[in-house]
Structures are given as structure tokens and as C-alpha cells.
LUMDRENDREN-164535 format. One line per 10 residues: number of its first residue (from 0); their letters; for each residue x, y, z of C-alpha. Coordinates in Angstrom, 1 decimal. Each point is the difference from the previous one (the first is absolute). Layout:
N
NUM> a> X:Y:Z | ...
//
This chain:
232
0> xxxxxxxxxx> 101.0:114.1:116.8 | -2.2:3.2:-0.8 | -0.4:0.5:-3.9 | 2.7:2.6:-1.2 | 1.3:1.2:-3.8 | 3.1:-1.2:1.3 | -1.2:-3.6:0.1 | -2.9:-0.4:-1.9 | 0.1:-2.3:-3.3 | -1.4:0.6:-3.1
10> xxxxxxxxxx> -2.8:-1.9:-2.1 | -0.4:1.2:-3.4 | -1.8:-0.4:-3.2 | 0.0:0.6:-3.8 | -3.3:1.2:-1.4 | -0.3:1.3:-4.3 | 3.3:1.2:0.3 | 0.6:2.1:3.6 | 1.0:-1.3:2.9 | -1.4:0.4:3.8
20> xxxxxxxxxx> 1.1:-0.7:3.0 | -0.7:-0.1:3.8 | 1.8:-0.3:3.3 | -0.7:-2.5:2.2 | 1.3:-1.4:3.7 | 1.9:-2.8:-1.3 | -2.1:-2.5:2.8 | -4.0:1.4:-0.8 | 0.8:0.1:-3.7 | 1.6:-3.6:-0.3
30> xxxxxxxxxx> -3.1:-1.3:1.7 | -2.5:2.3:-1.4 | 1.6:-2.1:-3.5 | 0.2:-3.4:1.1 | -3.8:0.5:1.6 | 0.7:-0.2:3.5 | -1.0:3.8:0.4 | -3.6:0.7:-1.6 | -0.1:3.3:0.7 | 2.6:3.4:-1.2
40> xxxxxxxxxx> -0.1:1.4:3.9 | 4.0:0.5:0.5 | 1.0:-0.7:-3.1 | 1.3:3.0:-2.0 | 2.4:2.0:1.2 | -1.5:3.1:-2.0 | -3.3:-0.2:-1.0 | 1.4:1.4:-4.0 | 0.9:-1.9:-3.1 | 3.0:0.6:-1.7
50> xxxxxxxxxx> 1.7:0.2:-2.8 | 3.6:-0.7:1.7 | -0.6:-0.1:3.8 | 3.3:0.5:1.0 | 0.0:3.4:-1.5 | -3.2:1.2:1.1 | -1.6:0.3:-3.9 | -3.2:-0.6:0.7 | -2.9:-0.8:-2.9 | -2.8:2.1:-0.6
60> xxxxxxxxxx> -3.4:-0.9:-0.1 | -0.9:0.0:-3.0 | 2.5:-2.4:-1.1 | -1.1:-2.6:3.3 | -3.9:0.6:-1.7 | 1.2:-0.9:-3.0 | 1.9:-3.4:0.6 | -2.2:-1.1:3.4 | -3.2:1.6:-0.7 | 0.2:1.6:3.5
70> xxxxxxxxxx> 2.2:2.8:1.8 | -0.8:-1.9:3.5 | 3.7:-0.8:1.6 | -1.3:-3.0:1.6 | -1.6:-1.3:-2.8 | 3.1:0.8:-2.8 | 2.1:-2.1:2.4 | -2.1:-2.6:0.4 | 0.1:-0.5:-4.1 | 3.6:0.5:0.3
80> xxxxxxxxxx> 0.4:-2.7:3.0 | -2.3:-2.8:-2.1 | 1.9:0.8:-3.7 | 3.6:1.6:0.7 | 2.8:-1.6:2.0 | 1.5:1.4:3.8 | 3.5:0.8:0.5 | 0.5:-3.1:3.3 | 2.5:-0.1:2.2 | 2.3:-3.0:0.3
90> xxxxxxxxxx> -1.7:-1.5:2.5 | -3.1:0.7:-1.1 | 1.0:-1.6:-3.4 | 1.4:-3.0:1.9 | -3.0:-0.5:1.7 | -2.5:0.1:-2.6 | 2.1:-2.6:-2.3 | -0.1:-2.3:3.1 | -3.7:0.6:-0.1 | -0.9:-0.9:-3.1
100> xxxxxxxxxx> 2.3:-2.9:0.0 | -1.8:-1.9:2.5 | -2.9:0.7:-1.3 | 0.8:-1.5:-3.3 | 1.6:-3.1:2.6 | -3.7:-0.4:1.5 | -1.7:0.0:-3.2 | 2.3:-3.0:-1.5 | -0.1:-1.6:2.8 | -3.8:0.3:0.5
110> xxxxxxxxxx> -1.0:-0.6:-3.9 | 3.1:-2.2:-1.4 | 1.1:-3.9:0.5 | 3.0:-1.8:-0.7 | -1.2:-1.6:-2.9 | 2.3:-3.7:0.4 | -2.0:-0.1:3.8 | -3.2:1.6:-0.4 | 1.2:1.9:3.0 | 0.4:3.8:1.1
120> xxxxxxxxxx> 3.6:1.6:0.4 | 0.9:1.2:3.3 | 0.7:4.2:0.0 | 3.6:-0.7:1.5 | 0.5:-2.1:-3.0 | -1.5:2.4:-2.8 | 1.6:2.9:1.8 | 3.3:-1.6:-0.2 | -0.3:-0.9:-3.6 | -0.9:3.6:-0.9
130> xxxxxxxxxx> 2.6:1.0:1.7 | 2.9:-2.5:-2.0 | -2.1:1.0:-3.3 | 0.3:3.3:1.0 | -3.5:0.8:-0.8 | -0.8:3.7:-1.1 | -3.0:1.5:2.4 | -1.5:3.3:-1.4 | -0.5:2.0:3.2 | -3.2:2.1:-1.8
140> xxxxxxxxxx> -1.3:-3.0:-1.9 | -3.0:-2.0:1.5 | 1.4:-3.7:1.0 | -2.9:-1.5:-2.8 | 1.6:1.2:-2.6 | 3.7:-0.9:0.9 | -0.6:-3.4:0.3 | 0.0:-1.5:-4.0 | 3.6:1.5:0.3 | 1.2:-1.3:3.7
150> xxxxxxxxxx> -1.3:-3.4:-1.3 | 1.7:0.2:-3.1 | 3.9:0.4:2.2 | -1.3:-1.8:2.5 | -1.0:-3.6:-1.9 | 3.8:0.0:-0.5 | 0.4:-0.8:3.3 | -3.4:-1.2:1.7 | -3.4:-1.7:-1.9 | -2.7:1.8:0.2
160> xxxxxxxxxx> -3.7:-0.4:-1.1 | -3.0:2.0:0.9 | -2.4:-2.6:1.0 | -3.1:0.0:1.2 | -1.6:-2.8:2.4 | -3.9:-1.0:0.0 | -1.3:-1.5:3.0 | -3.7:-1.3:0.8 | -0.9:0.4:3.1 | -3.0:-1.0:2.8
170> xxxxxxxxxx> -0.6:1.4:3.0 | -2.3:-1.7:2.5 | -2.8:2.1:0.8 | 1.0:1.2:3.8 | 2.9:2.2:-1.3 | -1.9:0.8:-4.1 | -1.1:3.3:1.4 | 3.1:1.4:1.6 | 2.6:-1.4:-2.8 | -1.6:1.1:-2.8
180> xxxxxxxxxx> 1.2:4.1:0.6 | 3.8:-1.5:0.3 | -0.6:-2.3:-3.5 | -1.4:3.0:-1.6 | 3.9:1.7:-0.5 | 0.9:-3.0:-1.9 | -1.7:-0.3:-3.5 | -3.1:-2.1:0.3 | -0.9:-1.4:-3.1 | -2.8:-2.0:0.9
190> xxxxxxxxxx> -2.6:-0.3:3.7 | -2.5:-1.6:1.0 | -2.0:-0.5:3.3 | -1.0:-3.3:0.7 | -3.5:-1.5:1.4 | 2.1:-0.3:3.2 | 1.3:3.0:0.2 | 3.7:-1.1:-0.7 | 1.3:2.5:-3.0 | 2.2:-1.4:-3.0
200> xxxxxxxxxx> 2.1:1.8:-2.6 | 3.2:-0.1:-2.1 | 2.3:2.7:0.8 | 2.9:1.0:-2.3 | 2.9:1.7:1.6 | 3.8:0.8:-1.0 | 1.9:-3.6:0.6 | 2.4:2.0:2.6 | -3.1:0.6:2.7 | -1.3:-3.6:-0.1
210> xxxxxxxxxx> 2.0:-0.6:3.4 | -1.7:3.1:1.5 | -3.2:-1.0:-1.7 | -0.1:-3.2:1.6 | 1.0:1.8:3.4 | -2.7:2.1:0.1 | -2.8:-2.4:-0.8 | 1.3:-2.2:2.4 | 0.0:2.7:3.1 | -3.8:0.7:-1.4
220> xxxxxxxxxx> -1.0:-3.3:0.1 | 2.2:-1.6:3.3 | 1.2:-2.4:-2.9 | -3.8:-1.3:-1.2 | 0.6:1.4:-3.4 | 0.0:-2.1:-3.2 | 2.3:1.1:-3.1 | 1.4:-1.2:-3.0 | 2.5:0.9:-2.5 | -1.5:0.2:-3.1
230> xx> 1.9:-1.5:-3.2 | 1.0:2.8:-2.8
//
């Protein structure tokens, strides 16, 4: 659908005591705010700020100077995009809450254990329990910071513990070279190359990955690795 007045959304912002506003294409300007777009092409309907867009009063530049530093359309809406809020359609709104959901799913799942087991949930499990403590998701807040308050309804329900595991690790000295790029996403906190080429190190890793830790390694090595669990 081309960009029109007649269906373009508003995002908006309130700067020392005025407020501006822009028209966007409801599609460009949701991604352009969630990062999927990184660039303004196609994304303001009128390239003007406003005071009220829907009646046309439009801000002069002294006023954008004063409360952006700048009179450039592009790079007032940019400011207002990052630090004001965009009027999203239901869908839109629907979809980003989904979003940020299963991201804050992936991260407990990745980073947290069941404390009685010493084992990850499963998504569908944490998802579900979310879902019968009807967990509140912020749709403009990044997952991080959600999750002291999603653990705090969702302990009700499900034990959870951020856990990290520590694993030593050799690697016979055929595969060394090639695995040691692939160990380097994990945190290494100690390596060493031995006389025979084989390479050691303990690797500490959220407690959820240690399955696709030990997967990986594995496919490196055709099985010839050596690990252990460490002890806390």
C-alpha cells in the first residue's frame, strides 16, 4: 500500500515543553523503530514536523533548532523515532508483543535452570507458565531489563535460576586449529596450547547451552573431545 495522509500513523515526542510530530507509513515506520529498517527512505509521509499533524500546524524552525539542535527533517525524526513513542496499528502492536516475548522465552531458557534438577526449562514450558501467570511484556522495553520482574511472577509457578556452567576442555591437536574460532563465542576463561599441539581451556557458558555446547564440540572433534563439568 502507497503511503497516504489517509493512512499514515503518527510518532510523536515531547521535548521542554512543545510537542512534534511526524507522519509515517504505518509498515516503514514500525520497522524503522524496532530496527529492521536502518535507513528513513519511505518513511515519512511529509517530510514536516508538526505540532498536530492531523491539522496541518506545522513547527517552525526555530523551535525544531532549539529542542534538536538541527532543522534537518530526517535527522528531527530520527531523535523523535529513538526517544518518543509511534502511534502502531493493532497488528503491528500484536506483533511486536509477540516479539519481545519470545525473546525474553530464549533468554530464560538459554541463561536459567530449574534449580531442584540443575536443568534448563523447555520454551513450551516457560511460555506456558507466562502465559497462566499472565506475565506483563512491555512492547518498547528491551527484554534485559524485563526479566527481574517476569522472574518475580513467574517463580510462582516455575523455578528458575540463572546459572552458569564451567567446563574444561581438550582438544587433540588435529581439530585445535579449526575449533578454536567456534570456542571463541563462548567465554574462555583460561587456554593453553600444549607441546602437542592439543589446546586446553575452561569455558564458562550460561547452564541452558551446555547441550548445544557439547554438540558443537563434538561435530568439531568427530567425538575425540575431552570435557568435564567443573564443580561450583
Amino acid at each position: 500500500m502507497a503511503a497516504t495522509l489517509d493512512n499514515a500513523i503518527i510518532a510523536h515526542l515531547d521535548l521542554h515543553g512543545e510537542h512534534f510530530e511526524i507522519l509515517v507509513e504505518p509498515k516503514n515506520g514500525y520497522d524503522f523503530k524496532v530496527g529492521k529498517r536502518k535507513d528513513l527512505t519511505n518513511v515519512l509521509v511529509v517530510e514536516e514536523v508538526f505540532k498536530d499533524a492531523r491539522k496541518g500546524d506545522r513547527h517552525k524552525e526555530d523551535a525544531l533548532k532549539k529542542a534538536f539542535g538541527t532543522v534537518d527533517v530526517f535527522e528531527v525524526a530520527k531523535q523523535i523515532f529513538a526517544r518518543g513513542e509511534i502511534q502502531l496499528t493493532t497488528d503491528q502492536k500484536r506483533q511486536m508483543l509477540e516479539e519481545k516475548r519470545k525473546k525474553i522465552v530464549a533468554i530464560l531458557a538459554r541463561e536459567c535452570v530449574d534449580p531442584r534438577t540443575g536443568a534448563p526449562h523447555p520454551p513450551q514450558r516457560i511460555e506456558k507458565a507466562m502465559e497462566e501467570a499472565r506475565v506483563h511484556v512491555d512492547m518498547f522495553k528491551d527484554a534485559e531489563s524485563q526479566l527481574e520482574e517476569v522472574l518475580k511472577s513467574l517463580r510462582l509457578l516455575l523455578p528458575l535460576k540463572f546459572e552458569k556452567a564451567r567446563v574444561a576442555i581438550r582438544i587433540p591437536a588435529e581439530f585445535a586449529s579449526k575449533s578454536y574460532g567456534a570456542l571463541k563465542e563462548y567465554n574462555m576463561q583460561q587456554e593453553e596450547w600444549q607441546k602437542d599441539g592439543s589446546f586446553i581451556a575452561v569455558v564458562e557458558m550460561p547452564a541452558g547451552v551446555q547441550a548445544e555446547f557439547y554438540d558443537k564440540v563434538n561435530k568439531l572433534t568427530g567425538g575425540r573431545v575431552e570435557t568435564k563439568l567443573l564443580k561450583k
